[in-house]
C-alpha positions as YAML, in Angstrom:
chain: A
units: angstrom
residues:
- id: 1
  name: UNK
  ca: [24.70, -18.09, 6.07]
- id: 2
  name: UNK
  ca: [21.73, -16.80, 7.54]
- id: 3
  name: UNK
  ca: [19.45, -19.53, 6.70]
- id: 4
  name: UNK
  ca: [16.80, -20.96, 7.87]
- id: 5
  name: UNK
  ca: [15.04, -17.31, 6.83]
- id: 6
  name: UNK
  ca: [12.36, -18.66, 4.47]
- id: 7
  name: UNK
  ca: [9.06, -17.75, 6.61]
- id: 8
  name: UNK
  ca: [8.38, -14.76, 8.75]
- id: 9
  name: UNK
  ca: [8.42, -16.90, 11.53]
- id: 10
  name: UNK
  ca: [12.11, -17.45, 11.38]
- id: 11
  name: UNK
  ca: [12.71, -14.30, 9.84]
- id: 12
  name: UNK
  ca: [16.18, -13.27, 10.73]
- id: 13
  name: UNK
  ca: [16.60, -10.67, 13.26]
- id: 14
  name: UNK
  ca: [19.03, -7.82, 12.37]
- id: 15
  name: UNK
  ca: [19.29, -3.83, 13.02]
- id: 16
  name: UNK
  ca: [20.92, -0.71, 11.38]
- id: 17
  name: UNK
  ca: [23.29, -3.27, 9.73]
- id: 18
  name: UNK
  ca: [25.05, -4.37, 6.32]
- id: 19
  name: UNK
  ca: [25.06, -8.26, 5.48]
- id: 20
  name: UNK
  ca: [27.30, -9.40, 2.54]
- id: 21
  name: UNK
  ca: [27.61, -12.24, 0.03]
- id: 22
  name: UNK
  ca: [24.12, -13.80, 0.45]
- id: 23
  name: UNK
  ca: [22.30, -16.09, -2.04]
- id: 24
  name: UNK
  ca: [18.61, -16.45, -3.42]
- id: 25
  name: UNK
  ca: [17.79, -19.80, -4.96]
- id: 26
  name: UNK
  ca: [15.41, -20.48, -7.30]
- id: 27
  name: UNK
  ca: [11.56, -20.07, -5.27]
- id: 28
  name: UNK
  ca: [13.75, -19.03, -2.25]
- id: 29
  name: UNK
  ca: [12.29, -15.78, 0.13]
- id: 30
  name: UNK
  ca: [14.62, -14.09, 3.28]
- id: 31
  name: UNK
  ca: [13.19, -12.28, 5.42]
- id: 32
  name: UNK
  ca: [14.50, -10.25, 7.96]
- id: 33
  name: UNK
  ca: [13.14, -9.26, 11.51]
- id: 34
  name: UNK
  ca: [13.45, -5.72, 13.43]
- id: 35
  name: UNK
  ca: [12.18, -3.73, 16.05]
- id: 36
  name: UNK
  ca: [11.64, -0.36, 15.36]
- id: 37
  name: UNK
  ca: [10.27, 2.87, 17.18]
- id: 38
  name: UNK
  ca: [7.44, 5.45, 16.05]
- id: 39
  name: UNK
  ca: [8.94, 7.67, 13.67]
- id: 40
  name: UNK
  ca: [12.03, 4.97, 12.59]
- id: 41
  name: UNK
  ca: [12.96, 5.44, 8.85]
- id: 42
  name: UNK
  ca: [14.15, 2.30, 7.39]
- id: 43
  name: UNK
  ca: [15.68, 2.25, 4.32]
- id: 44
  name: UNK
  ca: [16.99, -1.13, 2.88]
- id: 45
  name: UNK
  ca: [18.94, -1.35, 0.28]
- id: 46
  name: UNK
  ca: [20.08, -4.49, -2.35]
- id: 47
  name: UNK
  ca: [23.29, -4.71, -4.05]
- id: 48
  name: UNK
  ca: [23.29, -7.40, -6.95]
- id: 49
  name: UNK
  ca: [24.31, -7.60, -10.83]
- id: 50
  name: UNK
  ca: [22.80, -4.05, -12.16]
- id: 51
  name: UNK
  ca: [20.82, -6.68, -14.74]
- id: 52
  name: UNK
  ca: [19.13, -8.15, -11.79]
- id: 53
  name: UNK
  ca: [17.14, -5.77, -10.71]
- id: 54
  name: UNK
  ca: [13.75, -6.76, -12.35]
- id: 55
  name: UNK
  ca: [13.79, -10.12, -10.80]
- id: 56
  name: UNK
  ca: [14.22, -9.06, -7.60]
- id: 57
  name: UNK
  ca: [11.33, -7.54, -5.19]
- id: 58
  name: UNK
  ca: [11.58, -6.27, -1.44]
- id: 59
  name: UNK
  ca: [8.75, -5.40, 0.72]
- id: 60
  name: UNK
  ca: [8.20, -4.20, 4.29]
- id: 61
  name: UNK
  ca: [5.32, -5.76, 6.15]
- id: 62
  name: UNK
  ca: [4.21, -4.91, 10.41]
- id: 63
  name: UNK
  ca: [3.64, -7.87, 12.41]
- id: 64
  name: UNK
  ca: [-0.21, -7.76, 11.22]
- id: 65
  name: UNK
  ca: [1.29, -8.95, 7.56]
- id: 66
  name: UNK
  ca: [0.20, -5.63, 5.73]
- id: 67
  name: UNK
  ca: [2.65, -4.64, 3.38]
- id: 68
  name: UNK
  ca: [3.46, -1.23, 4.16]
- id: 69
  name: UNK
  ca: [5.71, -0.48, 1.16]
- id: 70
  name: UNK
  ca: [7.77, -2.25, -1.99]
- id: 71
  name: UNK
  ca: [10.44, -1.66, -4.18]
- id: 72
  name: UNK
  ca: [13.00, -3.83, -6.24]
- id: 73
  name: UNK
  ca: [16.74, -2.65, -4.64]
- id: 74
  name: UNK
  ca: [15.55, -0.21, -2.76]
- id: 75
  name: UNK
  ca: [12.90, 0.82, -0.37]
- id: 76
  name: UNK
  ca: [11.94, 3.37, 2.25]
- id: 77
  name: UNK
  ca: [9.30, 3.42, 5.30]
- id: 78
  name: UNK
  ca: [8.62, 5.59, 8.15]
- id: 79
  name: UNK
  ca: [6.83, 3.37, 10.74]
- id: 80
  name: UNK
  ca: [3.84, 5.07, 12.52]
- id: 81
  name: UNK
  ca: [4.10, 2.77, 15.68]
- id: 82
  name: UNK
  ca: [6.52, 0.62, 17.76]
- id: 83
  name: UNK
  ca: [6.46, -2.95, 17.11]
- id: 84
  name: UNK
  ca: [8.28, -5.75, 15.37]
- id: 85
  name: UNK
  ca: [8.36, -5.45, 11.26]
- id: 86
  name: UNK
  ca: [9.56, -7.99, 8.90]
- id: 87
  name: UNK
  ca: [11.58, -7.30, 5.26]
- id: 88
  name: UNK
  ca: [11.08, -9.92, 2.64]
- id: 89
  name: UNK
  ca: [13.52, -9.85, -0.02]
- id: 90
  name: UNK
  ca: [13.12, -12.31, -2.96]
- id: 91
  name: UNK
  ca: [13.89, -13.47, -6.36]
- id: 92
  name: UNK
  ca: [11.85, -14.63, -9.24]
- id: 93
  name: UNK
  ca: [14.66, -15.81, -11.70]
- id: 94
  name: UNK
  ca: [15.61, -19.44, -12.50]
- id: 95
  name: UNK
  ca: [19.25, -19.38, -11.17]
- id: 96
  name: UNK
  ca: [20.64, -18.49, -8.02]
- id: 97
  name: UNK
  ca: [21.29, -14.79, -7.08]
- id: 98
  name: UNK
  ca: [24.09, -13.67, -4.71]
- id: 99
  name: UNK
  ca: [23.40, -10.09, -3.39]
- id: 100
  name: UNK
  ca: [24.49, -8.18, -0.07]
- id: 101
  name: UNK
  ca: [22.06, -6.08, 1.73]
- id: 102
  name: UNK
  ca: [22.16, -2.71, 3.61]
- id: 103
  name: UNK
  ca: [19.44, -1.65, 6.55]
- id: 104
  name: UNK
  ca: [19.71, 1.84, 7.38]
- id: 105
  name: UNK
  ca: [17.56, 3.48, 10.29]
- id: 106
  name: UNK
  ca: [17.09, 7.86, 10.69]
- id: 107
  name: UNK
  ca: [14.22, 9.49, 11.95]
- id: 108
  name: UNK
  ca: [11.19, 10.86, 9.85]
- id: 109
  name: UNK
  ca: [7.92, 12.06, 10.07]
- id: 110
  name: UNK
  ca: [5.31, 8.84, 10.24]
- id: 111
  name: UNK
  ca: [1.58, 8.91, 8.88]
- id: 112
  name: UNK
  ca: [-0.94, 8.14, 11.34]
- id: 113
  name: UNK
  ca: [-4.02, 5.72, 9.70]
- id: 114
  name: UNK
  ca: [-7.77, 7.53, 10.02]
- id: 115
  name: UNK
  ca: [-10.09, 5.97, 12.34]
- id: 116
  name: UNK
  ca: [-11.70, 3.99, 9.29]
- id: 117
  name: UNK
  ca: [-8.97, 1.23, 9.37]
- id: 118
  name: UNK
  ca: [-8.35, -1.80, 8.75]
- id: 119
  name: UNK
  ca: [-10.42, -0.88, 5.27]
- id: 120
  name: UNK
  ca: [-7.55, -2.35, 2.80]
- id: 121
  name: UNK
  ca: [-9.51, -4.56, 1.04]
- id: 122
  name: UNK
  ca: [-12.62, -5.04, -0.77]
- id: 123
  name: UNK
  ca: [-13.86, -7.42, 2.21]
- id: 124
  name: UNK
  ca: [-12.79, -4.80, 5.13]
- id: 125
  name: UNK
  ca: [-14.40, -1.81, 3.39]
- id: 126
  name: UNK
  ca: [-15.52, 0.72, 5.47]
- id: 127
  name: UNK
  ca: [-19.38, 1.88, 5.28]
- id: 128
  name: UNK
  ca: [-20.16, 5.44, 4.00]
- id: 129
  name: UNK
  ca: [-21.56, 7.95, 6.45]
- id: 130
  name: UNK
  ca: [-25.65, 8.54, 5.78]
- id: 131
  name: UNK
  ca: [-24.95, 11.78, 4.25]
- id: 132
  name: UNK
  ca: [-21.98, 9.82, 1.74]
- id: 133
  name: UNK
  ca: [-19.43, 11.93, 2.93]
- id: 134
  name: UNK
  ca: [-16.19, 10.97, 4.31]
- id: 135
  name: UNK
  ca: [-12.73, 12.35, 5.53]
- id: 136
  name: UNK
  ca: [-9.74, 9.70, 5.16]
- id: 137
  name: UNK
  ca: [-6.30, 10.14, 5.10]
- id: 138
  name: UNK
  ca: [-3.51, 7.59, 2.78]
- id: 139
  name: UNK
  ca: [-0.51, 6.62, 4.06]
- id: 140
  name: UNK
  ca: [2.56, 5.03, 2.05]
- id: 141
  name: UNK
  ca: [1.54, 1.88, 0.60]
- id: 142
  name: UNK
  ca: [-2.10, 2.14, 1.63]
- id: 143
  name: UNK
  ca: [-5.19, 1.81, -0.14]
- id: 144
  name: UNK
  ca: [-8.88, 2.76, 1.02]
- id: 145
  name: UNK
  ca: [-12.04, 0.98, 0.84]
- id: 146
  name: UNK
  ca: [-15.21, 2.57, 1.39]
- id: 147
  name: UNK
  ca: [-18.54, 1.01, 0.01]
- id: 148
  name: UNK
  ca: [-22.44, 2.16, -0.68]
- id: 149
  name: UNK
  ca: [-25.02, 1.15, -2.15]
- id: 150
  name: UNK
  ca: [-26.61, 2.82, -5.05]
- id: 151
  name: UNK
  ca: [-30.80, 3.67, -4.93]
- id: 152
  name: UNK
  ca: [-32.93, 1.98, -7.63]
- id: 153
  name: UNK
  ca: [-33.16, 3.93, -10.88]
- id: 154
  name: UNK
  ca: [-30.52, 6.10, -10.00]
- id: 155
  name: UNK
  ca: [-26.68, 6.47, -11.20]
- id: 156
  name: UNK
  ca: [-24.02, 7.40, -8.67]
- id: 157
  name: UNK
  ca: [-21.01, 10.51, -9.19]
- id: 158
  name: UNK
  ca: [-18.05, 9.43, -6.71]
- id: 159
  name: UNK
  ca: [-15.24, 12.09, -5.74]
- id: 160
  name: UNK
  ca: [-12.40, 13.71, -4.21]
- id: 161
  name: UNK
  ca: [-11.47, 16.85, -2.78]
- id: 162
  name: UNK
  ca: [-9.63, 18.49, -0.56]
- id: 163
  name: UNK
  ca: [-5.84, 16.72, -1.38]
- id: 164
  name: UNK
  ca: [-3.18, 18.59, -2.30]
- id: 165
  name: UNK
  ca: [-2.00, 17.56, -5.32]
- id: 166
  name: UNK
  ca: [2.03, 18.17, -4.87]
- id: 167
  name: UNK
  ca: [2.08, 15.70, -1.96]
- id: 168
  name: UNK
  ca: [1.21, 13.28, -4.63]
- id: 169
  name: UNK
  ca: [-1.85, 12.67, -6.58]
- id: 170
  name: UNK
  ca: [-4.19, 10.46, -5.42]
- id: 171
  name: UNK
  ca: [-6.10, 7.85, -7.68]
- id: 172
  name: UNK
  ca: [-9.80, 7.16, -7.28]
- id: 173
  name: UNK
  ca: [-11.92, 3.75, -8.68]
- id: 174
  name: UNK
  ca: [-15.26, 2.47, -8.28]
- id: 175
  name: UNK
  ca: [-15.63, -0.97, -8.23]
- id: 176
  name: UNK
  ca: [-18.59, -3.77, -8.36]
- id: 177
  name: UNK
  ca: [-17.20, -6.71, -6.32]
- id: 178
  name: UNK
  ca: [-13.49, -7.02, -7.86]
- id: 179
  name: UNK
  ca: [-14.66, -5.08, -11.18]
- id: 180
  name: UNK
  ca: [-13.66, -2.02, -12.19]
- id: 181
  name: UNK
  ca: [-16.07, -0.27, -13.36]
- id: 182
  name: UNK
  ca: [-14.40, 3.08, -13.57]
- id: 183
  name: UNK
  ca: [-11.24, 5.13, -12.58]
- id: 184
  name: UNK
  ca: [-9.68, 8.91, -12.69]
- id: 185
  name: UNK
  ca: [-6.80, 10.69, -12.04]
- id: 186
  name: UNK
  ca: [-6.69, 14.41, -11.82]
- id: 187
  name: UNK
  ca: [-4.83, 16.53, -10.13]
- id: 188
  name: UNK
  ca: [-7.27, 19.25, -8.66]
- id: 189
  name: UNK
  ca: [-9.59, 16.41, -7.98]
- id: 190
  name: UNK
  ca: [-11.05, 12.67, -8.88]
- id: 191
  name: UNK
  ca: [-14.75, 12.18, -10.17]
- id: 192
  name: UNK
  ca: [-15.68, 8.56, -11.35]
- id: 193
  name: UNK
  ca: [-19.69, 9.02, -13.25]
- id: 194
  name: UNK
  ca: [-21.57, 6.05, -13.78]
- id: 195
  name: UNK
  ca: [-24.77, 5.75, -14.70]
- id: 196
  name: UNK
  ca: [-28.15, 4.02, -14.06]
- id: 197
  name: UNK
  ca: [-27.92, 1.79, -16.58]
- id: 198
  name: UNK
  ca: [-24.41, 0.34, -15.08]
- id: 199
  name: UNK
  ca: [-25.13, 0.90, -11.41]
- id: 200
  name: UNK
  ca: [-28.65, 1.01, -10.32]
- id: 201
  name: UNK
  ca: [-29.10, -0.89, -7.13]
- id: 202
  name: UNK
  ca: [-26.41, -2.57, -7.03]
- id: 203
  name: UNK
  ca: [-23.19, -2.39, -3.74]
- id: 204
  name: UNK
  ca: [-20.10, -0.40, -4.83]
- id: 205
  name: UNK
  ca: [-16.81, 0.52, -3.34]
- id: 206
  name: UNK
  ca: [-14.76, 3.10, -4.07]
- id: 207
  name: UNK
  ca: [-11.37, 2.54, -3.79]
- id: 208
  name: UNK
  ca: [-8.61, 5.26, -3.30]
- id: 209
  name: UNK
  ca: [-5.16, 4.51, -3.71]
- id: 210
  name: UNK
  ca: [-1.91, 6.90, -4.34]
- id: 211
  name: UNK
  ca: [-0.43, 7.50, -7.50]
- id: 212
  name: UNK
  ca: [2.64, 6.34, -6.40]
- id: 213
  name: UNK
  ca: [3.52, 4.47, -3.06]
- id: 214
  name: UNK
  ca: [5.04, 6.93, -0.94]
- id: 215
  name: UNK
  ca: [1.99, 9.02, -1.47]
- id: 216
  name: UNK
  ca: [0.71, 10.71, 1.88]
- id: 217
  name: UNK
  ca: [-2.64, 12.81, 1.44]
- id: 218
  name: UNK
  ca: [-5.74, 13.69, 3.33]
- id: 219
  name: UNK
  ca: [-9.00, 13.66, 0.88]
- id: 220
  name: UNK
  ca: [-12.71, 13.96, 1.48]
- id: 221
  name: UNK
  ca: [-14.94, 11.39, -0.35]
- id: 222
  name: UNK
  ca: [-18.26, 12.19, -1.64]
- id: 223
  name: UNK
  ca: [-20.79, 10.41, -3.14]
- id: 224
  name: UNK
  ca: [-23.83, 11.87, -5.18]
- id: 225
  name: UNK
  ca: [-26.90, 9.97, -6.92]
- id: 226
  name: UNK
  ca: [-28.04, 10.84, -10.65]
- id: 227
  name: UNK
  ca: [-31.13, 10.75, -12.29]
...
């Protein structure tokens, strides 16, 4: 009924609205277009068989195509800026699923990326300061990149601090290219210890990442070199 809706270019434009009896084939994607102001808290919700739920995945992405949260049935975003976002609702099961769908828009409190974006990725990873420290801040759905390189002969100690740890705990890794070569979760603080033997020379880059995805937390980054 709502087809063609298979591409985010022809995503289907809707607002605070509830569409019924709609149908997922097999390797079919909808998507759904809206506007929405700083501050807008969408919430979308699925209805389909109860048993359907693992199959089926939702996402939110801004008109950059960064995903900015996920969920199966349901999900939940507060948008930090104006601009035109896109829903992609899909199905990874064999046979066709019919489901009905629910946007719903209130008002919340948005997080507001550091000045170190876009550092998403591996590729886009921002550079450490000269004295390795560095203040970031994760929003919903968001994961940091920040990458130095390690002196000859020497190991490296990579941590957090200053989170608080009931606004969600925040997960730190250190990674060599796509590797990981290590990862903590604590909830006073992250420390990832490598040493010489492992690291020695070689480009690294800390990711940090929330321990779930509505996680919002400021942190401060450090790195340290060991003997």
């Amino acid at each position: 009924m709502l087809e063609p809706n298979d591409t985010v270019a022809t995503a289907h434009p809707v607002s605070a609205s509830r569409h019924v009896r709609l149908t997922l084939c097999p390797g079919d994607v909808d998507h759904y277009s809206l506007t929405l102001e700083r501050g807008d808290q969408l919430g979308v919700n699925v209805e389909a068989e109860v048993f359907a739920e693992p199959v089926f995945s939702s996402s939110l992405q801004d008109a950059s195509g960064r995903v900015l949260a996920t969920g199966r049935f349901r999900l939940s975003h507060v948008v930090a800026e104006r601009g035109l976002y896109t829903v992609r609702i899909a199905s990874r099961d064999a046979v066709p699923r019919a489901y009905d769908v629910g946007f719903f828009l209130s008002r919340g409190t948005p997080c507001d990326d550091d000045d170190h974006e876009p550092n998403d990725t591996v590729e886009t990873a921002t550079a450490l300061p000269e004295d390795l420290r560095l203040d970031g801040m994760l929003c919903p759905g968001d994961a940091d990149h920040l990458r130095f390189s390690v002196p000859p002969s020497r190991g490296a100690r990579v941590s957090l601090s200053g989170y608080t740890a009931d606004r969600g705990l925040l997960r730190l890794c250190v990674l060599e290219g796509g590797t990981e070569l290590g990862c903590s979760i604590d909830t006073t603080g992250a420390t990832v210890e490598l040493p010489a033997s492992a690291v020695q020379g070689q480009s690294l880059t800390a990711r940090v990442t929330g321990d779930d995805a509505r996680t919002t937390n400021g942190y401060t980054l450090q790195a340290e070199w060991l003997p």
